[in-house]
BAFI-3210 file (N, C-alpha, C; in Angstrom, 3 decimals, decimal comma, padded with zeros to 6 digits):
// residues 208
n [1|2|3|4|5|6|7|8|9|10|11|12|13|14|15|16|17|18|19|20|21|22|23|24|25|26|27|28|29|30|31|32|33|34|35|36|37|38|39|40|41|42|43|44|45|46|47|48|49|50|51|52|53|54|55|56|57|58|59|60|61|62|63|64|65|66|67|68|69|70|71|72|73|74|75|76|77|78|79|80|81|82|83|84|85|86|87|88|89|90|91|92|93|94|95|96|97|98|99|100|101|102|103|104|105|106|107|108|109|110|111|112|113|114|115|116|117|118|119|120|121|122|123|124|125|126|127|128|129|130|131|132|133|134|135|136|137|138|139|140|141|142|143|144|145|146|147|148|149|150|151|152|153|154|155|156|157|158|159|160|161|162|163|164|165|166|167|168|169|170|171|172|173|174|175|176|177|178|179|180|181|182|183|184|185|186|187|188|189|190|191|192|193|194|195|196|197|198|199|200|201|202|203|204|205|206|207|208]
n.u [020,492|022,790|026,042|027,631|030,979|032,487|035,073|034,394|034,000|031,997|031,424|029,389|027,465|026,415|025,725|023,625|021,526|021,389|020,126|017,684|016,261|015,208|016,744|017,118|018,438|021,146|020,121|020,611|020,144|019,690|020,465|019,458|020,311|022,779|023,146|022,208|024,726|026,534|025,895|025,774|028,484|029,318|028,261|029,787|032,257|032,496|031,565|028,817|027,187|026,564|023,910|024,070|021,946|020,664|020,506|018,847|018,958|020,774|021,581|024,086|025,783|024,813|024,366|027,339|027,835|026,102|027,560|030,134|028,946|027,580|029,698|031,076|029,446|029,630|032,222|034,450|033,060|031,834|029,325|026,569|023,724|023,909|024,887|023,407|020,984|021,662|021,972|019,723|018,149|019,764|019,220|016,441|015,902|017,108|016,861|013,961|010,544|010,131|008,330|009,299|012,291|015,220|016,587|016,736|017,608|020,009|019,060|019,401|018,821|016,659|015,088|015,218|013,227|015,334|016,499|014,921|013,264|009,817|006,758|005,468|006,667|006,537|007,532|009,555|011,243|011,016|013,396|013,583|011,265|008,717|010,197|011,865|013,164|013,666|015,529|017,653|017,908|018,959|021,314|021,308|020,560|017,321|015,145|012,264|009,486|006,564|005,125|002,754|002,381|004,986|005,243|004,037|004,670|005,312|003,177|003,312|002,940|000,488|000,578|002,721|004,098|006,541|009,647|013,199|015,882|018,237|020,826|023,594|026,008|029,506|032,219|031,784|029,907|026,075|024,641|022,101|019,732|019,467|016,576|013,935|011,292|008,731|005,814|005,636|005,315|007,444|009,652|012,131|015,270|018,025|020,402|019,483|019,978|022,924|023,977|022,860|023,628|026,210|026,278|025,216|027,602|029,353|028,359|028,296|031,136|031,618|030,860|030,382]
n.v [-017,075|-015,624|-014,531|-012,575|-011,373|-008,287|-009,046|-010,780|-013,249|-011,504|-012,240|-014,684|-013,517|-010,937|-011,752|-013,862|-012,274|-009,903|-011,806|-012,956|-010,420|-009,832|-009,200|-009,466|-009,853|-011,314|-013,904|-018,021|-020,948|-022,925|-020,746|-020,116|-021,680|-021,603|-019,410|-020,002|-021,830|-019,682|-018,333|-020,599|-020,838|-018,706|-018,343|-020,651|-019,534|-017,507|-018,270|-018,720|-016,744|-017,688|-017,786|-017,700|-018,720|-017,335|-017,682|-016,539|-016,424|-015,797|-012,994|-011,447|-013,063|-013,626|-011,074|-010,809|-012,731|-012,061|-009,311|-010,163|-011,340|-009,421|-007,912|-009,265|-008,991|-006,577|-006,344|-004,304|-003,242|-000,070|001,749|002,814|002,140|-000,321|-001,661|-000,893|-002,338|-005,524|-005,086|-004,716|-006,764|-008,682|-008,441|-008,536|-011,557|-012,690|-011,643|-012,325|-011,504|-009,168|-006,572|-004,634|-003,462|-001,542|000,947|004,698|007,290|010,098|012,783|016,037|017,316|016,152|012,901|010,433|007,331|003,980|000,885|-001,864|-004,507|-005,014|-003,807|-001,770|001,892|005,137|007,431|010,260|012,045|014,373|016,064|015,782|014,476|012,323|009,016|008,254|010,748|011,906|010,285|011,080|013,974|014,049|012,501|009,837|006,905|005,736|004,160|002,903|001,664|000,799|002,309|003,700|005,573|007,614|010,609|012,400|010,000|008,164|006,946|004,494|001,654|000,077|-002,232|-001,808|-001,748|-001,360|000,032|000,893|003,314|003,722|005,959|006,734|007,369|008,624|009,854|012,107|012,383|012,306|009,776|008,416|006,807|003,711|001,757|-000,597|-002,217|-003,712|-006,022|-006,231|-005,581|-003,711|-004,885|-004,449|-004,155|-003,243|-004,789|-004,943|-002,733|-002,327|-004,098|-003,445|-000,787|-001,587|-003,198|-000,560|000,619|-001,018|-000,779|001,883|002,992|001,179|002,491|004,433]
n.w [-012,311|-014,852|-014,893|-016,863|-017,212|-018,010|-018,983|-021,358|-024,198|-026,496|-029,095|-030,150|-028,398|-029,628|-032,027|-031,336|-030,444|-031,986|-034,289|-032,634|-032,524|-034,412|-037,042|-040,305|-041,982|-044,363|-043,498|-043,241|-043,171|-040,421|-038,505|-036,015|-034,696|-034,693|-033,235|-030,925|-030,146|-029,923|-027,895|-025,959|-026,254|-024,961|-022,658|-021,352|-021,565|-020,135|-017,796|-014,617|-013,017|-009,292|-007,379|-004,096|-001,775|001,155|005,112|007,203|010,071|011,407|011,123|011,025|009,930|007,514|006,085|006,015|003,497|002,309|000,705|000,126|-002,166|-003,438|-004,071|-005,777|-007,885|-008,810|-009,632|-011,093|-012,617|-013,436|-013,562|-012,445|-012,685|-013,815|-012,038|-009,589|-010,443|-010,500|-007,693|-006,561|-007,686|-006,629|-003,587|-003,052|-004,068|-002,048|000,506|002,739|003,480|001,608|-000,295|-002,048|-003,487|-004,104|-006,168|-005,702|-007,729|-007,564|-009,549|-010,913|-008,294|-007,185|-006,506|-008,475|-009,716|-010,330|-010,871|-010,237|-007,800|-007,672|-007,579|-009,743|-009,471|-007,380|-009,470|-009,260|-006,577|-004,061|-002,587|001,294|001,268|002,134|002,844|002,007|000,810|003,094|003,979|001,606|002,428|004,727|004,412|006,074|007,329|007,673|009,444|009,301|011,325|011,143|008,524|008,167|010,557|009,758|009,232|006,583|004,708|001,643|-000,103|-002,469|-002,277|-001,550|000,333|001,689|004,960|006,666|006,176|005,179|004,343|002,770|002,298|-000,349|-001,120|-002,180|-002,070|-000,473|-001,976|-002,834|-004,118|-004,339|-003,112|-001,311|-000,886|000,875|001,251|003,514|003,820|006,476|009,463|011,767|010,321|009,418|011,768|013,868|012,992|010,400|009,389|010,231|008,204|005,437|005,336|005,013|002,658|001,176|000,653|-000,810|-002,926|-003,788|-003,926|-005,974|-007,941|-010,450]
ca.u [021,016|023,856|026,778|028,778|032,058|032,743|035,688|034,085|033,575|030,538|030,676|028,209|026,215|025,718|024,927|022,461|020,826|021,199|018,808|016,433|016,334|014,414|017,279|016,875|019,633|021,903|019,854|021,222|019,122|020,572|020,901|018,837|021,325|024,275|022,856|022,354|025,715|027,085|024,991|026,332|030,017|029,683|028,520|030,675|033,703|032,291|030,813|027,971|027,100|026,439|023,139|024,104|020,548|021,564|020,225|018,703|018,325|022,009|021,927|025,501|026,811|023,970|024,986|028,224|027,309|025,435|028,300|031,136|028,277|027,570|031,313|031,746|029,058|029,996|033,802|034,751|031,749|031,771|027,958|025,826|022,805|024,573|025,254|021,908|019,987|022,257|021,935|018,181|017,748|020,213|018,483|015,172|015,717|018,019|015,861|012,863|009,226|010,210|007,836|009,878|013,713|015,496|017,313|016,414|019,313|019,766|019,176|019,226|018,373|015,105|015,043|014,418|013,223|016,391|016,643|013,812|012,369|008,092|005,371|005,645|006,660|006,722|009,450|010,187|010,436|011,688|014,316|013,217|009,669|008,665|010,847|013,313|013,378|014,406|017,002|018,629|018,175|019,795|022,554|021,340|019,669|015,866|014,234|010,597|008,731|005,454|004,774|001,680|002,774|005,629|004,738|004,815|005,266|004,596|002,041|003,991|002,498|-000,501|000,744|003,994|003,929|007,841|010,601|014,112|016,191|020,043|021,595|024,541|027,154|030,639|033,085|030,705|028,148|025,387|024,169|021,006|019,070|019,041|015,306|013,487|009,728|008,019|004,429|005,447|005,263|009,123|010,639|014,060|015,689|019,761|021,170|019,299|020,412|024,277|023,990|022,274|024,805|027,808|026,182|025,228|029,226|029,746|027,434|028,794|032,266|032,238|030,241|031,512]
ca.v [-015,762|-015,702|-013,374|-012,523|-010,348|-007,279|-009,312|-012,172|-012,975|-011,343|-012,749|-015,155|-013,058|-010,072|-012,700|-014,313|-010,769|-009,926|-012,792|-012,951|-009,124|-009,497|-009,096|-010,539|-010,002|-012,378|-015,153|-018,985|-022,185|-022,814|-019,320|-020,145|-022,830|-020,640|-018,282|-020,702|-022,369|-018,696|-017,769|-021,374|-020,814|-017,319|-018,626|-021,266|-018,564|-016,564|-019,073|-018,197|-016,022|-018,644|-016,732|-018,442|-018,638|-017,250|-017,929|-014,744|-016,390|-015,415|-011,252|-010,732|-013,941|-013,683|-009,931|-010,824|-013,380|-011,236|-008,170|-011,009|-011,411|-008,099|-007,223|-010,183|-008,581|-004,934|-005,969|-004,312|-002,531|001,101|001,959|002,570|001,648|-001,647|-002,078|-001,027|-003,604|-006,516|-005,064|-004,595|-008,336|-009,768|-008,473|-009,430|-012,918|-013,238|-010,998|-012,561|-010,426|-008,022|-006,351|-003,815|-003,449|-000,768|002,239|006,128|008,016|011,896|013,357|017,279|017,914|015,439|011,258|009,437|006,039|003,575|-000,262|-001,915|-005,089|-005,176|-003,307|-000,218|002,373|006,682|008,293|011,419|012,193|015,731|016,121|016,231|014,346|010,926|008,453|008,601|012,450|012,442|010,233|011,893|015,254|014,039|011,308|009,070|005,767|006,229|003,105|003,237|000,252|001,290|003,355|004,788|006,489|008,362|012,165|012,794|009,010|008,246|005,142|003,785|000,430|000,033|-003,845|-001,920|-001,160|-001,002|000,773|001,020|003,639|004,114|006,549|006,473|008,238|008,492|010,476|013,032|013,025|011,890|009,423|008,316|005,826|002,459|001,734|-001,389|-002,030|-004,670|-005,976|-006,774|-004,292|-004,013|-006,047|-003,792|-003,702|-002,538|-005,734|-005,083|-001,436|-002,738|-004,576|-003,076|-000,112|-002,161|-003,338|000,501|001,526|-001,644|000,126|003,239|002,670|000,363|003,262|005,691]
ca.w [-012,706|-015,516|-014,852|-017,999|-017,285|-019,605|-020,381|-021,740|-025,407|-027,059|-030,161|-030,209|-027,725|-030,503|-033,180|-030,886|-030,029|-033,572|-034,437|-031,880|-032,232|-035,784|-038,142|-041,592|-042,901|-044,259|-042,600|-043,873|-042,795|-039,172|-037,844|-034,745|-033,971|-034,879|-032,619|-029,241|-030,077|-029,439|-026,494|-024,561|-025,885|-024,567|-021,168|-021,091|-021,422|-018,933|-016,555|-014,236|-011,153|-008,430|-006,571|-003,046|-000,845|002,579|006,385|008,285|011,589|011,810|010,317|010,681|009,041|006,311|005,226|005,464|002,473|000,764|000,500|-000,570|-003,229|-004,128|-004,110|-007,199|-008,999|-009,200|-009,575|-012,778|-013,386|-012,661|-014,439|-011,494|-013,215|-013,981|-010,650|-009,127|-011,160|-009,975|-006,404|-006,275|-007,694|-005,412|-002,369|-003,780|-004,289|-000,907|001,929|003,360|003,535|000,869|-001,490|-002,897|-003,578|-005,386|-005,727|-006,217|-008,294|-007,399|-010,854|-010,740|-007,326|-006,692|-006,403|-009,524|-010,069|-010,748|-011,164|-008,526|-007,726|-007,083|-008,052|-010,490|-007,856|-007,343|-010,305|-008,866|-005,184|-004,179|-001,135|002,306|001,169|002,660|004,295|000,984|000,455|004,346|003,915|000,855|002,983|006,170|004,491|007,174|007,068|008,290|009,613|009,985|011,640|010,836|007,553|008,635|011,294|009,102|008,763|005,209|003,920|000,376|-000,588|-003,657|-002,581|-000,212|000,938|002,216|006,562|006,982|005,538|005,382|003,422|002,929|001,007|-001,475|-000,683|-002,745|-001,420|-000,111|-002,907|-003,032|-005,567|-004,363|-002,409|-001,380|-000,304|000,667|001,972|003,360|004,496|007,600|010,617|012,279|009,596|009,918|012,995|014,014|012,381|009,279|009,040|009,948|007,013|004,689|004,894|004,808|001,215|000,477|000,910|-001,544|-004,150|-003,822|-004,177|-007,122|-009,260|-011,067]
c.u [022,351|024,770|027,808|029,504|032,148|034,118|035,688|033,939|032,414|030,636|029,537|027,179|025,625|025,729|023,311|021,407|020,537|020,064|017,463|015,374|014,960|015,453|017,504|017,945|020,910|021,089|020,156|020,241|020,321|021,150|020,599|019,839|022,170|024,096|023,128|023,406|026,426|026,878|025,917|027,478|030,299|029,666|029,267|032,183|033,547|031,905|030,049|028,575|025,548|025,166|023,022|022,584|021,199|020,360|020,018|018,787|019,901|022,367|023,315|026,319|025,758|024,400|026,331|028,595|027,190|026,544|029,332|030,118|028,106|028,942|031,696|031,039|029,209|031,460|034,205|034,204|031,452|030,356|027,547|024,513|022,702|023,963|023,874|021,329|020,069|021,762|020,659|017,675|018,583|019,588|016,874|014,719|016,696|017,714|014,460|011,756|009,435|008,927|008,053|011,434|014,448|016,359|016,974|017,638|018,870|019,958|018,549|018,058|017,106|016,026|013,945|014,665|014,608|015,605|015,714|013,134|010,788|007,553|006,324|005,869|006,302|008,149|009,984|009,801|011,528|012,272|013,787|011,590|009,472|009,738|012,537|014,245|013,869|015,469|018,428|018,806|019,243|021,263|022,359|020,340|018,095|015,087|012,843|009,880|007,532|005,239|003,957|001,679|004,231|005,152|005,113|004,848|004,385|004,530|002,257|003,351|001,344|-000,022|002,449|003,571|005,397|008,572|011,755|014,804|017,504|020,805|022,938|025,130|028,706|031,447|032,747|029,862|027,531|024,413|022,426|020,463|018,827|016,945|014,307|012,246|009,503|006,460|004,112|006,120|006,506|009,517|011,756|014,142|017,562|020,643|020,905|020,256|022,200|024,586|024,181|023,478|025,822|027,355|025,929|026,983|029,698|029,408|027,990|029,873|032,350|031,295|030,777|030,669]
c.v [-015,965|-014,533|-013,467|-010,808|-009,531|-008,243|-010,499|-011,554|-012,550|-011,104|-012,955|-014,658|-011,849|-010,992|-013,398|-013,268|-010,053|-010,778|-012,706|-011,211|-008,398|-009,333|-010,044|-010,687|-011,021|-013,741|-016,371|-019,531|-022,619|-021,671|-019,407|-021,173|-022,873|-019,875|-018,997|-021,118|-021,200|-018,028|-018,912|-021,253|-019,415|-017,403|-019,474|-020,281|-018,221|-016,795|-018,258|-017,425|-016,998|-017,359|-017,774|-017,844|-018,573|-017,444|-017,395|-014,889|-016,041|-014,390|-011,077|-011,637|-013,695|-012,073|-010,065|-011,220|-012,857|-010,190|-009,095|-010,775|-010,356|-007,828|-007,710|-009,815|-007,349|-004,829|-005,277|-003,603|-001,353|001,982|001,957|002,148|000,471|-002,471|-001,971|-002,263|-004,614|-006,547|-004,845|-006,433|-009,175|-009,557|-008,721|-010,921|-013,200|-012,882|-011,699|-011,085|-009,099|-008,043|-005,319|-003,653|-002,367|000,433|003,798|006,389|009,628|012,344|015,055|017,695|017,062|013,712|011,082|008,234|005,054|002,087|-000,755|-003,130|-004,948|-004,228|-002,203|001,245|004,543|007,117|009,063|011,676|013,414|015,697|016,245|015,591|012,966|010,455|008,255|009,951|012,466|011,861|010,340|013,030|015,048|013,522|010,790|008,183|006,218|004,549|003,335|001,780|-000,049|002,778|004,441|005,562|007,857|009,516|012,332|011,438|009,100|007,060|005,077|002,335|000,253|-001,006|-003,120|-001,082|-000,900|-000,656|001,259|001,815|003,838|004,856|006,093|007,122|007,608|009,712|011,933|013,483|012,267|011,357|008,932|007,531|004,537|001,885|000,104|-001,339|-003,438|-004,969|-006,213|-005,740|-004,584|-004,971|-005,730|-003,385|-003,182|-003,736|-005,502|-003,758|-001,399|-003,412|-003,918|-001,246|-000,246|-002,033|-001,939|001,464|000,582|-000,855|001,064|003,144|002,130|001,384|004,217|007,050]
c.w [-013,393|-015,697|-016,096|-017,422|-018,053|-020,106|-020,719|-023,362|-025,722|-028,414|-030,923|-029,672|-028,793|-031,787|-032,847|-030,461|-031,258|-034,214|-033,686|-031,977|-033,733|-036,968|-038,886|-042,138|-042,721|-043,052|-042,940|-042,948|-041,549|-038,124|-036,295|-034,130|-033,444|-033,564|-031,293|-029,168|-029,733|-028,309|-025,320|-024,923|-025,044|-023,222|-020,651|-020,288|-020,172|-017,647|-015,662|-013,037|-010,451|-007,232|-005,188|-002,255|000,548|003,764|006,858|009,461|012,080|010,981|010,203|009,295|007,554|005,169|004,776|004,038|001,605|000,302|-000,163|-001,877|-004,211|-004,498|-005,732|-008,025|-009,375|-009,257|-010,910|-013,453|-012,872|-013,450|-012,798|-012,040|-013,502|-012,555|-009,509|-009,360|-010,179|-008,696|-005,865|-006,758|-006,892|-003,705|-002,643|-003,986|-003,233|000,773|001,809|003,635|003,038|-000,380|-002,425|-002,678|-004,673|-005,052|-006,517|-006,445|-007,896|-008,950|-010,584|-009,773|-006,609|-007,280|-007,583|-009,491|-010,719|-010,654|-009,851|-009,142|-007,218|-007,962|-008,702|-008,950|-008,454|-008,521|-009,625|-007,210|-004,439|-002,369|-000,080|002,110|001,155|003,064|002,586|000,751|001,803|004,583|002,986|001,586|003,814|005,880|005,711|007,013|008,169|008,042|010,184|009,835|011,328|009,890|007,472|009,502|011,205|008,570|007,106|004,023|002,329|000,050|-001,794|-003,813|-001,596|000,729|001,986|004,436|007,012|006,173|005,843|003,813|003,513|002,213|000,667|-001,328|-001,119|-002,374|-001,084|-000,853|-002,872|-004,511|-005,856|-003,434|-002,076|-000,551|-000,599|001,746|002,197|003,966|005,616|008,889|011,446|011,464|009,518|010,990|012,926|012,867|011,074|008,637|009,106|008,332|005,729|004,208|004,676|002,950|000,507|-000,132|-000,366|-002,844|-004,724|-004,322|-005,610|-008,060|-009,449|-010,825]
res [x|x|x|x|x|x|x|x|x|x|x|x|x|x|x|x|x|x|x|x|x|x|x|x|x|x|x|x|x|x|x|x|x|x|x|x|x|x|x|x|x|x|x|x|x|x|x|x|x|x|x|x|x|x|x|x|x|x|x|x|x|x|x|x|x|x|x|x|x|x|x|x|x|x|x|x|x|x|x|x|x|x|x|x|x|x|x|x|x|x|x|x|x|x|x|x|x|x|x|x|x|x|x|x|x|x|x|x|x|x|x|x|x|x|x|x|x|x|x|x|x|x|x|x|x|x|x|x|x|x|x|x|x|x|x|x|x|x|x|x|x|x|x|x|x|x|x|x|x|x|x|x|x|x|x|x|x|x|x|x|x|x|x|x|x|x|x|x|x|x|x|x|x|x|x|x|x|x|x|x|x|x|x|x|x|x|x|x|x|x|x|x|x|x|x|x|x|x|x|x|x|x|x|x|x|x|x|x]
***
């Protein structure tokens, strides 16, 4: 995963995006060259984001991990959409028995689809409706151990049996949802949900 800063050079990165992008214009013999030689001075400048692989059999020290992590990628960056992305692929490639990762945005009054690892999922999901809509209603994290036994839930993925949701909350508004699923029956317990809201308060905070 390659983290470029907003204040890195992007030079070479809109020359190399420029090219690859289809534009003819002005093309010279070596453009493709021009182009990667601007892409690695650009990462050079900007040097990477280090995606540390963390340890679950110890939840506290492992979130802790992950929130230092999250913290370095939403420093700077007040886009929540930005910042989603990042934070749906860093818990994606750092949580164990996930098959979905992501976040619902509150867009006029109902939960829309935002930045999300797994399967194609539900766009729209109206307040107070499944195990997301109840925890935009309530502002309160809603762990459910078993999906099928959730009044109301909504089958976005068939492979999913557990579910954990966290809302977004900025200085008493609500922005939207943190929500993750997996195939494995009690896969969130208290430690996960400590967590998992520490990193939702990270979220929150660093968006505008």
């Amino acid at each position: 995963m390659t983290f470029f800063p907003r204040s890195s050079s992007r030079g070479g990165l809109r020359m190399a995006r420029k090219v690859f992008a289809g534009d003819t214009t002005r093309r010279k013999p070596g453009h493709r060259a021009f182009a990667m030689d601007g892409m690695r001075a650009a990462s050079h400048i900007a040097g990477m984001f280090d995606l540390k692989q963390v340890d679950f059999a110890d939840k506290t020290t492992a979130y802790a991990e992950l929130e230092k992590q999250l913290r370095s990628l939403v420093h700077g960056e007040p886009d929540f959409i930005a910042n989603c992305a990042n934070a749906a692929a860093l818990l994606w490639h750092s949580l164990p028995d996930l098959n979905w990762a992501g976040v619902y945005r509150l867009v006029d009054g109902e939960l829309v689809l935002g930045p999300f690892q797994g399967k194609p999922a539900c766009v729209r999901i109206k307040l107070g409706k499944g195990v997301c809509g109840t925890a935009a209603a309530t502002r309160q994290t809603v762990l459910v151990p078993n999906v099928h036994e959730f009044p109301g839930h909504i089958a976005c993925d068939a492979a999913s049996n557990s579910e954990i949701v966290v809302p977004l909350v900025k200085h008493s508004r609500l922005l939207g949802v943190l929500d993750l699923d997996s195939p494995r029956f009690n896969r969130f317990d208290a430690a996960d949900q400590a967590g998992l809201e520490k990193l939702a308060a990270v979220l929150a905070a660093a968006s505008a």
